[in-house]
C-alpha positions as CSV (number, residue, x, y, z in Angstrom):
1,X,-23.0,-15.7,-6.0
2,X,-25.7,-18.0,-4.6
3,X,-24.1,-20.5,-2.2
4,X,-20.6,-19.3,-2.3
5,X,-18.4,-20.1,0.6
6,X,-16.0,-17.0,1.4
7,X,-12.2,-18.5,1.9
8,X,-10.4,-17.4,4.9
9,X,-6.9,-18.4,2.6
10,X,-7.7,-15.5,0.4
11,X,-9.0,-13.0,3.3
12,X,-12.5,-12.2,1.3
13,X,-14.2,-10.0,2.4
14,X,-16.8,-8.0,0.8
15,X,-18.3,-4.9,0.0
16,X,-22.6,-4.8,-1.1
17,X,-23.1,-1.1,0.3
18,X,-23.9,0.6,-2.7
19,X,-23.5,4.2,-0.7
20,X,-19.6,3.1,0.7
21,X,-18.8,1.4,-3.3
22,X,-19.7,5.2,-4.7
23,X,-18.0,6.8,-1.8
24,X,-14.4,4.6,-2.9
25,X,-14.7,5.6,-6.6
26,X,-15.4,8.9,-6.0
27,X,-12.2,9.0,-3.5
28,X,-10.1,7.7,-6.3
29,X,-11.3,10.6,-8.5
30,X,-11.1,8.0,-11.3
31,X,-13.0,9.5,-14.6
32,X,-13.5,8.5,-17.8
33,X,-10.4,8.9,-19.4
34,X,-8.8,6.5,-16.5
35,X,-7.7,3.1,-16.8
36,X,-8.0,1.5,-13.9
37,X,-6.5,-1.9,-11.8
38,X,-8.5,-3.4,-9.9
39,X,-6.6,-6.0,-7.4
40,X,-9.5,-8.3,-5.7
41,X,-12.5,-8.6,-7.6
42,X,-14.7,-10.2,-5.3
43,X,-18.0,-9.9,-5.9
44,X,-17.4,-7.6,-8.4
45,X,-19.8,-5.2,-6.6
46,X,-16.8,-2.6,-6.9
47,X,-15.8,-3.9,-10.4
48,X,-19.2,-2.5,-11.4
49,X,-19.3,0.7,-10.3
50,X,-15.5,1.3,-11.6
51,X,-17.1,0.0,-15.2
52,X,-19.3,2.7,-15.1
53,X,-17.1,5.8,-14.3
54,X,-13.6,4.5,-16.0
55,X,-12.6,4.0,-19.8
56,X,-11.1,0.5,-19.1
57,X,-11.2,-1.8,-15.9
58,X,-8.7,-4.6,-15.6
59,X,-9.5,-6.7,-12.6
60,X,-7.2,-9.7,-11.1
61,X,-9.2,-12.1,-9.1
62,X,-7.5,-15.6,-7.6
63,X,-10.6,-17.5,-6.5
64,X,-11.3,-19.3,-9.8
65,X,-14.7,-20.6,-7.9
66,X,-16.0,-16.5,-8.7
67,X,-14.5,-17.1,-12.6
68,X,-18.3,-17.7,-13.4
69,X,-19.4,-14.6,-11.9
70,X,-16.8,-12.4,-13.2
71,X,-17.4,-13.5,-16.3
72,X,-21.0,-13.2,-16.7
73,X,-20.1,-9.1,-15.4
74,X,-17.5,-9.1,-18.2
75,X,-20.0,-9.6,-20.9
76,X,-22.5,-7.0,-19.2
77,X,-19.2,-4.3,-19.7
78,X,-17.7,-4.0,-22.8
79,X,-14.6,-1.7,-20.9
80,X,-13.6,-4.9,-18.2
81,X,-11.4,-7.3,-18.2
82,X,-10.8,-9.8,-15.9
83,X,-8.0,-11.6,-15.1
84,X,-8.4,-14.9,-12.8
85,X,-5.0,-15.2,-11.2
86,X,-2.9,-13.6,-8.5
87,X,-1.6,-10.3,-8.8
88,X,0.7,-10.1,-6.2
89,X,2.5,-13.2,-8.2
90,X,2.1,-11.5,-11.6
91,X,5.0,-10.1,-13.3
92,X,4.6,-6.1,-13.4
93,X,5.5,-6.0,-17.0
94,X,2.6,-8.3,-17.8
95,X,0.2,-6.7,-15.8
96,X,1.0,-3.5,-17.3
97,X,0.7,-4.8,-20.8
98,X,-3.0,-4.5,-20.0
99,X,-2.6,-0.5,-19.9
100,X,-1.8,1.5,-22.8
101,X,-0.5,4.2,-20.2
102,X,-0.2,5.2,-17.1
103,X,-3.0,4.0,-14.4
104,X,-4.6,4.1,-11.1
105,X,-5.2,1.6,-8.7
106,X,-8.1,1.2,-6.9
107,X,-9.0,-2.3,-4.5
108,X,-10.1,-4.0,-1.4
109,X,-7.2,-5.3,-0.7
110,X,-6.8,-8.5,1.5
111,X,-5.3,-7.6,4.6
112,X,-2.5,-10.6,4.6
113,X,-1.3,-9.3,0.7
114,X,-1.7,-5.1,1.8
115,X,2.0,-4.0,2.3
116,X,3.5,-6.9,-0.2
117,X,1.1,-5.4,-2.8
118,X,1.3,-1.6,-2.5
119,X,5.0,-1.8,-2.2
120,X,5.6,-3.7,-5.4
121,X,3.6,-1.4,-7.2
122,X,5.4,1.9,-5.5
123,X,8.8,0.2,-6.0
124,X,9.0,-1.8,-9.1
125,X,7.1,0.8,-11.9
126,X,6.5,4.3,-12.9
127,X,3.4,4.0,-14.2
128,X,1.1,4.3,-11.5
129,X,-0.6,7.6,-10.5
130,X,-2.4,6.5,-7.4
131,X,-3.4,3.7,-5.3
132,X,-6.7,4.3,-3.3
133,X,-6.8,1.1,-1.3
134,X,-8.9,-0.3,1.4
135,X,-6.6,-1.7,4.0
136,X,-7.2,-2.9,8.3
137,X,-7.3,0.7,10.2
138,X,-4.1,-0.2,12.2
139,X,-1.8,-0.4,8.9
140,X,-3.6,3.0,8.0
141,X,-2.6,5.0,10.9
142,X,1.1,2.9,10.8
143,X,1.2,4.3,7.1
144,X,0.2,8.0,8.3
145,X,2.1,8.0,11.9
146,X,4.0,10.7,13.1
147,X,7.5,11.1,15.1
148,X,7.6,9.6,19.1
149,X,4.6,7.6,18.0
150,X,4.2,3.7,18.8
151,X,2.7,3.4,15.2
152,X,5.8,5.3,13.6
153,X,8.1,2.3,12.2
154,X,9.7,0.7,8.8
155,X,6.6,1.0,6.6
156,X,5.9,4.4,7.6
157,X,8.8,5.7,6.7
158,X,9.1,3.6,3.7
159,X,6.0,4.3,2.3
160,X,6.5,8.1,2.5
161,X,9.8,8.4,1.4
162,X,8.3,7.0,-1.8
163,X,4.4,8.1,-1.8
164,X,1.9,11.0,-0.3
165,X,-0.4,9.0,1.9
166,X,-3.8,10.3,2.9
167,X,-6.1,8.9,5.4
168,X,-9.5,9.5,3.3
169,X,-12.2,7.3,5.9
170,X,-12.9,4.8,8.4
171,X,-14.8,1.9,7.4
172,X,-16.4,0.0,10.3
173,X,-16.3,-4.1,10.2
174,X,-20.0,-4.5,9.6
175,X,-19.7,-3.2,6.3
176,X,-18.3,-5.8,4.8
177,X,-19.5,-9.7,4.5
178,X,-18.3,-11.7,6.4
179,X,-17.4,-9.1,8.8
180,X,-13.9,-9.0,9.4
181,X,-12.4,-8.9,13.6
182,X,-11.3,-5.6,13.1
183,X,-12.0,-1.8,11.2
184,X,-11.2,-0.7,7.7
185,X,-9.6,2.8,6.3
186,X,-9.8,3.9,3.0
187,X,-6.5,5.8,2.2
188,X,-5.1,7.4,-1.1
189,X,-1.2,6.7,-1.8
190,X,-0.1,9.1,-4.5
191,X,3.8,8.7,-5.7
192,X,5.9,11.6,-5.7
193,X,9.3,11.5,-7.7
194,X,9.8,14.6,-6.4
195,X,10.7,13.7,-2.4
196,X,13.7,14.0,-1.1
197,X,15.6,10.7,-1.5
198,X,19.2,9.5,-0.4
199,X,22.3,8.7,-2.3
200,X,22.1,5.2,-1.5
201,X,18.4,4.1,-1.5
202,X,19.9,-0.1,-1.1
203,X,21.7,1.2,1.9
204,X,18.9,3.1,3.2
205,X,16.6,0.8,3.3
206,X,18.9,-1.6,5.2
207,X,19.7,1.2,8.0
208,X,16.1,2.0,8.4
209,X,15.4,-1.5,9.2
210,X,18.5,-2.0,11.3
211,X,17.1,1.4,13.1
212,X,14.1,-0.6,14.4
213,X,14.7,-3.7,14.9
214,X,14.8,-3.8,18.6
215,X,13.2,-0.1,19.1
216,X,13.7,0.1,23.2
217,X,17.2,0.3,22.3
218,X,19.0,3.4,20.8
219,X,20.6,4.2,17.5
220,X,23.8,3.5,18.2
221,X,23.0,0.3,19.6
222,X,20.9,-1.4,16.9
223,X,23.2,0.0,14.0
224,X,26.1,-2.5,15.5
225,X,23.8,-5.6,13.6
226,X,25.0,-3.7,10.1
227,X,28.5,-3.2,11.5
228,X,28.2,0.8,12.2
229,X,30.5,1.2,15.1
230,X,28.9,3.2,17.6
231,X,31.4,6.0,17.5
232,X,30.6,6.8,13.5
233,X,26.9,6.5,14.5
234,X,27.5,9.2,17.5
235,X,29.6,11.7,15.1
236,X,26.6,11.5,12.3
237,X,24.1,12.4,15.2
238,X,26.0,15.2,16.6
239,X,25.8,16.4,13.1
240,X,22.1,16.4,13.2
241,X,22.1,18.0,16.7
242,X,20.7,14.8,17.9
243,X,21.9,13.0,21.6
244,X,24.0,10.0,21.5
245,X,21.2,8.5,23.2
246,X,18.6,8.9,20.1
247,X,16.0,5.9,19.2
248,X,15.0,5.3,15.6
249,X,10.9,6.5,16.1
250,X,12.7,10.0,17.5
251,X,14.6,10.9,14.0
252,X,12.1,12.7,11.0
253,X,12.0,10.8,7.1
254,X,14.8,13.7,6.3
255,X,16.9,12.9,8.9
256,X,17.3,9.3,8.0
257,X,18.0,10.7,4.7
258,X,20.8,12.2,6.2
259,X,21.8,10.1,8.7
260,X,22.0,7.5,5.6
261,X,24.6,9.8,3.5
262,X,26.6,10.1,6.4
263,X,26.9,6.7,7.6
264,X,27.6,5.8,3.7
């Protein structure tokens, strides 16, 4: 690691703490009957302490200048392998031909790649029983906001219409190197086949987007964009005991669900 130069193109930024590395694997209650993802090797400072605690470490890295590194830590740990390449461009299927089962995730994720990457693994495979991931504080509390909240949006409700999300710690800038402008959170995103979902999950998505895409104005309004007359939109809201003059952050995960198999 002597002399390396971090890249702003591949947002590095990381983690030596030893206290805050055992503080994330113990989060992701990982043991040693786990096999585990690791998306972001770095340094490999969390690599290592994953190696220690798991019964097989796969890590992607994409800065091919740390392939030395990483591979000099993959002959010290007979249980890693490391992958130089991007995940977030990597076919599922042959990432997961890596895994003889089912897995957990655990990373320091970049914060340009953070939604891109959790949502292709909560939307595209089965396999995955959690995703403890370091993302920027703001996406954190988006992820875990509540109704008639300026952080309640798309991903929130998207995210938890798929996943439990829970808000585990805040990790302050200066723990990482280079410091990045703003704070960390550590948060645990467990799917949960078992949520309520809607009839049309394609259409739902597209509603929920429509919802807020200009979110000063109301339901009825933005649904025109995805040719919902405003009359259809006003009858499904009476159903739900909601005004005619309801906005998108005022309406619960449930009652887009149903506000989705009505419009349908």
């Amino acid at each position: 690691m002597k002399n390396f130069k971090f890249k702003k193109e591949f947002g590095q930024n990381f983690i030596f703490d030893g206290n805050l590395l055992s503080a994330i694997v113990s989060d992701s209650e990982i043991t040693e009957e786990d096999e585990v993802l690791e998306i972001g090797a770095g340094a490999g400072t969390l690599t290592q302490k994953l190696c220690e605690k798991a019964k097989k470490v796969v890590s992607y890295e994409i800065d091919k200048n740390l392939t030395e590194h990483l591979r000099e830590l993959e002959g010290k740990n007979n249980n890693l392998k490391v992958i130089i390449a991007d995940a977030l461009k990597t076919p599922i299927q042959e990432i997961e031909s890596n895994f003889s089962g089912n897995y957990k995730i655990v990373a320091n994720l970049p914060y340009y790649i953070t939604s891109p990457m959790i949502f292709k693994f909560l939307e595209q495979t089965k396999r995955v029983l959690s995703l403890t991931v370091m993302v920027q504080k703001e996406v954190a509390e988006r992820f875990g906001a509540k109704e008639n909240t300026k952080d309640y949006g798309v991903s929130t409700i998207m995210i938890n219409y798929q996943a439990d999300v829970k808000y585990l710690r805040t990790v302050g800038r200066k723990m990482f190197t280079p410091p990045p402008n703003v704070d960390s959170a550590l948060i645990k995103i467990t799917p949960n086949e078992k949520k309520e979902k809607a009839k049309d999950e394609e259409f739902f998505v597209k509603l929920v987007k429509a919802s807020f895409s200009m979110r000063r104005k109301t339901l009825q309004n933005n649904l025109l964009s995805i040719s919902i007359p405003k009359e259809k939109t006003i009858d499904a809201l009476k159903i739900l005991s909601r005004p005619e003059t309801t906005r998108a952050e005022e309406l619960s995960i449930s009652e887009f669900i149903s506000l989705s198999n009505l419009l349908n």
